[in-house]
C-alpha positions in Angstrom: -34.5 -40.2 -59.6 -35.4 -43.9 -59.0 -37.6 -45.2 -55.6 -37.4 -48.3 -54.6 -40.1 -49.6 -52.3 -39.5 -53.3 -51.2 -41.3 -54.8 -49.7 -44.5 -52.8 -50.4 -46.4 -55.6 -48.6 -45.3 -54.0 -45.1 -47.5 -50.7 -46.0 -50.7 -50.6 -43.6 -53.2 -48.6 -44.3 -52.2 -45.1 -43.2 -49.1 -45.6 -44.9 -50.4 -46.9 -48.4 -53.3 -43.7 -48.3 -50.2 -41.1 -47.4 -48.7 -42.5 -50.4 -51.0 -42.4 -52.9 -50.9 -38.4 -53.8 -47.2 -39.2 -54.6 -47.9 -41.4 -56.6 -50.0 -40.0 -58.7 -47.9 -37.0 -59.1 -44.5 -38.0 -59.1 -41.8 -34.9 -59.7 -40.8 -35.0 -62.9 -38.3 -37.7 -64.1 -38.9 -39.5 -61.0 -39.8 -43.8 -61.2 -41.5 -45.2 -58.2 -41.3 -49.0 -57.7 -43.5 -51.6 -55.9 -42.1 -54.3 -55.3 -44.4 -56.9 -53.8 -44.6 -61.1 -53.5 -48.3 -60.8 -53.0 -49.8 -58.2 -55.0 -53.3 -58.6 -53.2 -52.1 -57.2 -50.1 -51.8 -53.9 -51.9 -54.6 -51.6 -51.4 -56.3 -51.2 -54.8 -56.2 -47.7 -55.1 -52.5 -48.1 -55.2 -52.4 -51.3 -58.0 -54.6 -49.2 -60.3 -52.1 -46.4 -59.8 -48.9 -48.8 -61.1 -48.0 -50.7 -64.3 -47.8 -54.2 -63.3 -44.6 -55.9 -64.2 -44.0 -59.6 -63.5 -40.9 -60.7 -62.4 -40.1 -65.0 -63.1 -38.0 -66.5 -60.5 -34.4 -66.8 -61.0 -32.9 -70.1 -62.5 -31.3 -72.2 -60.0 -28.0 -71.2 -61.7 -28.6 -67.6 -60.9 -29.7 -68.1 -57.6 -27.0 -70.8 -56.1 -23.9 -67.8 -57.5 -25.8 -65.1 -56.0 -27.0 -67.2 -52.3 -23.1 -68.6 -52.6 -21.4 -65.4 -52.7 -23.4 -63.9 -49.7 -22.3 -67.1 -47.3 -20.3 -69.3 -47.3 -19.6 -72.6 -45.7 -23.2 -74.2 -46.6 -24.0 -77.9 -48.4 -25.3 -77.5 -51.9 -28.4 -79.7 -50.5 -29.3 -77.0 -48.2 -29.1 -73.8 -51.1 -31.2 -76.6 -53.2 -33.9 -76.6 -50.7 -33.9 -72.5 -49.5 -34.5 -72.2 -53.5 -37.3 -74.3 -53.3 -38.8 -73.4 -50.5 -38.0 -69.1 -51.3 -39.2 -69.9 -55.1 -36.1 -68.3 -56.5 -35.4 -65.3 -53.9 -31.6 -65.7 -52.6 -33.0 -62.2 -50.7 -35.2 -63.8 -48.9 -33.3 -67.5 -48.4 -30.6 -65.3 -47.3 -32.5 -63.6 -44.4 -34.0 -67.3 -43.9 -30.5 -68.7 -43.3 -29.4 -66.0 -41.1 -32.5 -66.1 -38.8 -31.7 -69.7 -38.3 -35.7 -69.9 -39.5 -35.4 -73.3 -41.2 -34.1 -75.0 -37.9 -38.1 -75.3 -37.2 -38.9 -76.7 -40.7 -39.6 -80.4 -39.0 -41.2 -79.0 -35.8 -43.7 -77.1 -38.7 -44.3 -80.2 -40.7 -45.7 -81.8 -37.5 -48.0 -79.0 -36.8 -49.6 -79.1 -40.4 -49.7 -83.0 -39.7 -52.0 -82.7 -36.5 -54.2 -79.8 -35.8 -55.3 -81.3 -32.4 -52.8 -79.1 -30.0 -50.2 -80.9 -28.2 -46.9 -80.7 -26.2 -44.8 -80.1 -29.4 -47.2 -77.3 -30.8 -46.9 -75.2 -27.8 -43.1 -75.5 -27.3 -43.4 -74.6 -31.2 -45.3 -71.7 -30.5 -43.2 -70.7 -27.2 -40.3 -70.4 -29.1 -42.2 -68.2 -32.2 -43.8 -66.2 -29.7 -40.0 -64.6 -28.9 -40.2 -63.5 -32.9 -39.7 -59.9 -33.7 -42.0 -59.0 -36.1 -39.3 -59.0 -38.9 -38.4 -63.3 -38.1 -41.9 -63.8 -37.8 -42.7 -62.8 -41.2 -39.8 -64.8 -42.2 -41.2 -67.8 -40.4 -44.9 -67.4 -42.0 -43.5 -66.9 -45.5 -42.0 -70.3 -45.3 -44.9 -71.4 -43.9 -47.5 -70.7 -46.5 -44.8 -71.8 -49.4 -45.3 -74.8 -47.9 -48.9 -75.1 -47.8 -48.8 -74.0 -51.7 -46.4 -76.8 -52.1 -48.4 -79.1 -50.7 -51.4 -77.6 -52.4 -49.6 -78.2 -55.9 -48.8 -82.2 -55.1 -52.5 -82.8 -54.2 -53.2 -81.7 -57.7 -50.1 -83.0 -59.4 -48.0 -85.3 -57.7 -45.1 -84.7 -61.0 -44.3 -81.7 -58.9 -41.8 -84.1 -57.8 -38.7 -85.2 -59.8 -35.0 -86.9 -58.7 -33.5 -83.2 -58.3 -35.4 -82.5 -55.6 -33.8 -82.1 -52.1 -34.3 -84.3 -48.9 -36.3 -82.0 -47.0 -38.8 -80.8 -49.9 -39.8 -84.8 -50.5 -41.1 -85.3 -46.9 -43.8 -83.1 -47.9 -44.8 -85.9 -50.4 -45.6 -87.9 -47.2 -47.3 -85.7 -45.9 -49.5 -84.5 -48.4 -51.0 -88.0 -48.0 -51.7 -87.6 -44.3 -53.6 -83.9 -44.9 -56.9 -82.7 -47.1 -57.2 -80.4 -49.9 -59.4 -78.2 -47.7 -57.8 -78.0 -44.7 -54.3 -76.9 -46.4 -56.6 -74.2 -48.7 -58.7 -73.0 -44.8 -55.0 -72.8 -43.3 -53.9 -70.3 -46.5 -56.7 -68.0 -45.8 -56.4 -68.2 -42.6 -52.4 -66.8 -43.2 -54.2 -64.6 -46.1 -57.1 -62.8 -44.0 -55.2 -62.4 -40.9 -51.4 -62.0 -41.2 -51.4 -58.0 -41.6 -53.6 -57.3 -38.9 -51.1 -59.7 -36.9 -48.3 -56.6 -37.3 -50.9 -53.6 -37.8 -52.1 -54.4 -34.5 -49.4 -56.2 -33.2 -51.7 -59.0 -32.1 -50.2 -61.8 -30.0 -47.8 -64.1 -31.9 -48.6 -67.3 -30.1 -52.6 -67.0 -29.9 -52.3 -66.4 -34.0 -49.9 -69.6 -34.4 -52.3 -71.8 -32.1 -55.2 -70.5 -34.3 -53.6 -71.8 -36.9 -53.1 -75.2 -36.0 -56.0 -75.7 -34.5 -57.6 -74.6 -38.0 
């Protein structure tokens, strides 16, 4: 008997403790996995309970067959760019896509620009405030990818070569108009807070202006 849990980044607390005595006594010829994009969310009592496997992100190949045969009618430049921005997960560009998430990718940019709150960050924030919890997650995933991003061309600007799509350069711009530190502060503020967002199903729009104004 296989279990699949995915993603095992939703468990809260109660959850994650109800489930360790399975885990450490499985019936026999029974194989529980984890499968997580951010292994630190996991409580450590359950990572010292697992074999950690690492998984490598699909090849573009992989990804544009597998993204293609699940929709259709979509311009190769956006599947390059959902692979970018997803690292490699046609599950998760696929919810992306069908949440209509990246339509705020440009309204996003502009709130990572300025962290002074405006007209445009509140109308932002308006409309992710109508989220359910599910799109939200969707939203702040793309969010922090690109803060990491952005985080990787302040190191190394060769992040960037001529395959690269349209929408993932005009983060080269703006990696000019933002600090090291504020882009790492905005990541822990996503890191520290994001689970207690859903746990305690805080408000959606005071978290968002939060983290502009970080």
């Amino acid at each position: 008997k296989y279990i699949i849990i995915d993603s095992a980044d939703d468990l809260n607390i109660n959850s994650s403790n109800s489930f360790l005595k399975t885990l450490e006594e499985p019936n026999s010829n029974t194989f529980i996995f984890l499968i997580t994009h951010q292994i630190s969310s996991l409580l450590p009592t359950l990572r010292s309970r697992c074999h950690k496997i690492k998984v490598n992100p699909l090849s573009y190949k992989n990804f544009f067959e597998i993204f293609s045969y699940n929709v259709e009618k979509i311009k190769d430049e956006d599947i390059k760019f959902l692979y970018e921005i997803t690292l490699g997960c046609p599950g998760h560009a696929i919810s992306l896509y069908d949440n209509n998430i990246l339509d705020l990718y440009d309204q996003t940019l502009n709130t990572i620009i300025d962290n002074n709150i405006n007209k445009k960050h509140i109308e932002l924030t308006d409309i992710l405030s109508k989220f359910d919890n599910e799109k939200f997650k969707n939203y702040l995933s793309i969010l922090k990818s690109i803060l990491i991003i952005l985080s990787k061309i302040k190191y190394n600007d060769k992040f960037f070569n001529s395959n690269n799509s349209k929408n993932l350069n005009k983060l080269r711009d703006i990696a000019g108009k933002i600090n090291l530190k504020n882009i790492i502060n905005r990541l822990e503020y996503l890191s520290k807070n994001e689970k207690e967002l859903f746990t305690l199903n805080l408000d959606k729009k005071l978290f968002m202006l939060n983290f502009i104004s970080c």
